[in-house]
N, C-alpha and C positions, 0 to 999 in steps of 0.2 A: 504494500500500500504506500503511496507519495507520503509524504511528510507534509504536513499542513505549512503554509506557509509564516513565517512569527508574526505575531502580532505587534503593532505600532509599541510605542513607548509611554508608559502610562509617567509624567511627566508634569501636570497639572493639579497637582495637591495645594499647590500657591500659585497665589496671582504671580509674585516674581521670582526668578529661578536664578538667584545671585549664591544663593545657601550660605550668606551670613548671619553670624548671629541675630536675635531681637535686641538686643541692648546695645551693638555694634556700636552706634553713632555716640552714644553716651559712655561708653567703656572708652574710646578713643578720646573722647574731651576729657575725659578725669585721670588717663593715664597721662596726657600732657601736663597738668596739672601738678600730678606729683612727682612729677620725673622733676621739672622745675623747684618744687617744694625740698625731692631728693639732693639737687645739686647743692643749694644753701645750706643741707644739716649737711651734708660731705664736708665744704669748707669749713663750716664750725666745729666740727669734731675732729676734722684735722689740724685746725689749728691749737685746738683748746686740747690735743693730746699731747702736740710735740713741745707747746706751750707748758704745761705741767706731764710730759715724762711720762705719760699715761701710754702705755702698750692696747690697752684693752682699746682705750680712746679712737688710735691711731690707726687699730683693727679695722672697729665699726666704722672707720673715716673712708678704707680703705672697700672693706663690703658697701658701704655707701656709696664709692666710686662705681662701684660692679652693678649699684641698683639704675645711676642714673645713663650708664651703658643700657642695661636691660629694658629699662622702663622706654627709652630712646627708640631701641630696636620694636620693643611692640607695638609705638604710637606710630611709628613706621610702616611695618606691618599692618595696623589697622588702614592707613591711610592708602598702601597698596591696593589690599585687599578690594575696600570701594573702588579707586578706579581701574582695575583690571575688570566689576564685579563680570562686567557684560562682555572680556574680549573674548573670542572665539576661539583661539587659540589655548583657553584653558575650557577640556573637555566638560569639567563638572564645576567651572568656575572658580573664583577664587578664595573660596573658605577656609584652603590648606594653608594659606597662606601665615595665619595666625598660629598654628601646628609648629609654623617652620622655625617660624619665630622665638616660640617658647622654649625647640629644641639646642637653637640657639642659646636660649638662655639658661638654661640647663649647662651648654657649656660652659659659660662665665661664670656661673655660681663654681664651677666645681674648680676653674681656675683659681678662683679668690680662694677656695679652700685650702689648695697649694701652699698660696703665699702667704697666709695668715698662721698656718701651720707650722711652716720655717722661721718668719719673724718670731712665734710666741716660743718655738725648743729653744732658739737661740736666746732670747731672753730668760727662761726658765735658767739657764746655765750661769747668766750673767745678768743678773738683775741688775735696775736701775732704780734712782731715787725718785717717789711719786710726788707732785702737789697734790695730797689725794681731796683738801676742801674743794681747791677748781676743779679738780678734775670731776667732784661728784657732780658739782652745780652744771658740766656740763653733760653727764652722762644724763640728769634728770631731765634737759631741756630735751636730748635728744630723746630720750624714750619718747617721751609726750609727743615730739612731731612724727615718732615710726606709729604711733598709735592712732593718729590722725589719718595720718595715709593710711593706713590698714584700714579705715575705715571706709576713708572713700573709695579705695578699689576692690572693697565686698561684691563680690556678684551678686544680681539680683535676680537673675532669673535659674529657676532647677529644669535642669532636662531626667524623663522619667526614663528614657532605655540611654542616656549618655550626661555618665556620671562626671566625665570631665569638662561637661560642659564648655564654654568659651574658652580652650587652655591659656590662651595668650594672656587675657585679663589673671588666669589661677599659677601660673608663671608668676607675674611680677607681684601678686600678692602673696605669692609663696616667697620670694625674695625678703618681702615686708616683713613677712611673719616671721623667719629669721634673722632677720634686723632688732625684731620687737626685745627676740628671744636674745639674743647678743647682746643687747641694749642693757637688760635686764640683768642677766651675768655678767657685764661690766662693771655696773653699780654692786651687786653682790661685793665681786673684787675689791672694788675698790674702800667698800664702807671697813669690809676686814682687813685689809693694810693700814684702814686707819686706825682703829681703834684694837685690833689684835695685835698688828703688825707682822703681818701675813706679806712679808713682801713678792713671795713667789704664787698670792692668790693673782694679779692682776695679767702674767703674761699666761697662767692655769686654765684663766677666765676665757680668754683670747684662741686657747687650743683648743679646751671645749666646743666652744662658736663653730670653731672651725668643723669641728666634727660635726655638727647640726646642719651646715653651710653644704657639707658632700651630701650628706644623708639627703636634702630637699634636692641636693642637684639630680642624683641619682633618679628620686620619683619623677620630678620634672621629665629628664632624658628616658625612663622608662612611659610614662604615659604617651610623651611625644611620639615615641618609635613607634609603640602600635599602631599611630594614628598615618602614619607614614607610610607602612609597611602595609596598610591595610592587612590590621589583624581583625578578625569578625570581632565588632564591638559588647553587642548582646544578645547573649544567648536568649535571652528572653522572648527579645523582637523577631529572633531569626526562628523558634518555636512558635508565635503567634502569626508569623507570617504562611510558614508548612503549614497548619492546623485550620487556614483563613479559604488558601486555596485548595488543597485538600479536600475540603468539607463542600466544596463545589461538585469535587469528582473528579479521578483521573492521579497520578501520582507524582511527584516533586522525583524528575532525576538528578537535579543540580540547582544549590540554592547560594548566591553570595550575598554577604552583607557588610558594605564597608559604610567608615563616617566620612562626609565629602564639607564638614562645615558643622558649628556648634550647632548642635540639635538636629543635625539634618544629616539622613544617613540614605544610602542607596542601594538599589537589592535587583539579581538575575535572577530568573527563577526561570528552569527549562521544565514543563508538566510534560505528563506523558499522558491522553487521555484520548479514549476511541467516540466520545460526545463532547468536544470543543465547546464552550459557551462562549458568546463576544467576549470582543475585551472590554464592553463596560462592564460584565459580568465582572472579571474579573477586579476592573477599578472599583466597584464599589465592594467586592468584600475586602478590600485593605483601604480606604478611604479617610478609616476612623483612626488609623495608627500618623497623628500628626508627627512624627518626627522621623516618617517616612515619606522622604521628596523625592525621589525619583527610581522608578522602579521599569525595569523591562523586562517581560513575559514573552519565552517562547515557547510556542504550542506545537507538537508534534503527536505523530498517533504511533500506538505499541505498535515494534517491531512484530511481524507474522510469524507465528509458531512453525 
């Protein structure tokens, strides 16, 4: 028997087929925001480290340099992303582009872990004399502005089958969040060199950091790769998608599901079925699954015994 020929491309789940995030335009103004907010605590902490002999200080001056790289790259990124959304030469648009981004940033994180790691053994061995009153007055300024940004680049919106939602924006807040975290084991450091006289808490503090600074890079560069690599994102969706067309008639020989953009993920599905139904049949039993934009079904009939 012929093979039925496939059916068109079921492609109209959204009015527009850009497959950026919803919060796109507003993630892109608040990352500029704090990239600029970033650059000011950088110069503050670096000068109020090397100012008062603060290692810990000179740390977070220095992950501070590495946030307002990052944060640079994803406002970047965002801003790519829009004007490529519609070129044609990106097959599924330019959603990956924010992926690319945060892979990226994954790598700078784990470069600053490097170097915060070397400065802080080298100081362990050879400590230096702290101002530890500035240098608290400057650790506390700086917390309170990593706490600030961290605020503003919370995401707002949850995706139900894509837990990574908008990586770009969870990148540079994952940066934040390790900043906060540093911030906070600095002042630790420092409060006990003053009053214990813990002099080898403050470069202890700094090595810690550092090992928190891999550890985020690592998830960063792990969540990134899947998305790259197109690893099937949810098993969930890729089960409620078989169970959807299935339930029509006919049998699923080949199912793919990658993500092509925050919240928006895309699926092949080759049926084997000896009673085809249209493809609107087909569109509307997956219609309801919104964080599925774009999907191609092809229809063929069982091979003859």
């Amino acid at each position: 028997m012929t093979p039925l020929t496939p059916s068109p491309s079921i492609d109209d789940y959204r009015d527009n087929q850009t497959y950026l995030g919803v919060d796109h335009v507003r993630n892109e103004r608040r990352t500029w925001i704090v990239a600029g907010i970033s650059l000011l605590t950088m110069a503050l902490e670096l000068v109020g480290g090397l100012a008062f002999h603060s290692i810990a200080l000179v740390a977070n001056g220095l992950h501070m340099a590495a946030h307002v790289a990052s944060l640079t790259v994803a406002a970047i990124a965002y801003r790519l992303a829009r004007a490529y959304a519609n070129d044609p030469r990106f097959a599924f648009g330019a959603g990956k582009v924010g992926y690319l981004a945060g892979f990226a940033n994954g790598v700078i994180l784990g470069v600053t872990a490097l170097v915060i790691s070397a400065e802080s053994l080298g100081l362990l061995l050879t400590p230096q004399k702290v101002d530890y009153p500035g240098a608290i007055g400057f650790g506390v300024i700086a917390l309170g502005i990593n706490l600030v940004c961290l605020a503003l680049l919370r995401p707002k919106t949850r995706h139900l089958h894509d837990r990574d939602g908008d990586l770009n924006l969870s990148a540079a807040h994952l940066h934040l969040a390790s900043d906060a975290m540093i911030s906070s084991l600095a002042l630790g450091s420092l409060v006990a060199g003053r009053y214990l006289n813990w002099t080898w808490a403050d470069p202890l503090a700094a090595l810690a950091g550092a090992g928190l600074i891999a550890h985020f890079a690592w998830q960063i560069l792990s969540r990134a790769g899947r998305v790259l690599l197109d690893i099937n994102p949810s098993a969930q969706l890729t089960s409620e998608i078989r169970g959807r067309i299935e339930g029509r008639g006919g049998r699923i020989l080949d199912l793919h599901l990658w993500r092509i953009g925050p919240g928006h993920h895309a699926a092949i599905v080759v049926l084997s079925t000896s009673e085809p139904l249209p493809t609107s049949d087909y569109h509307a039993c997956l219609s309801g699954l919104k964080e599925l934009s774009h999907v191609t079904i092809e229809v063929t009939s069982p091979s003859p015994s």
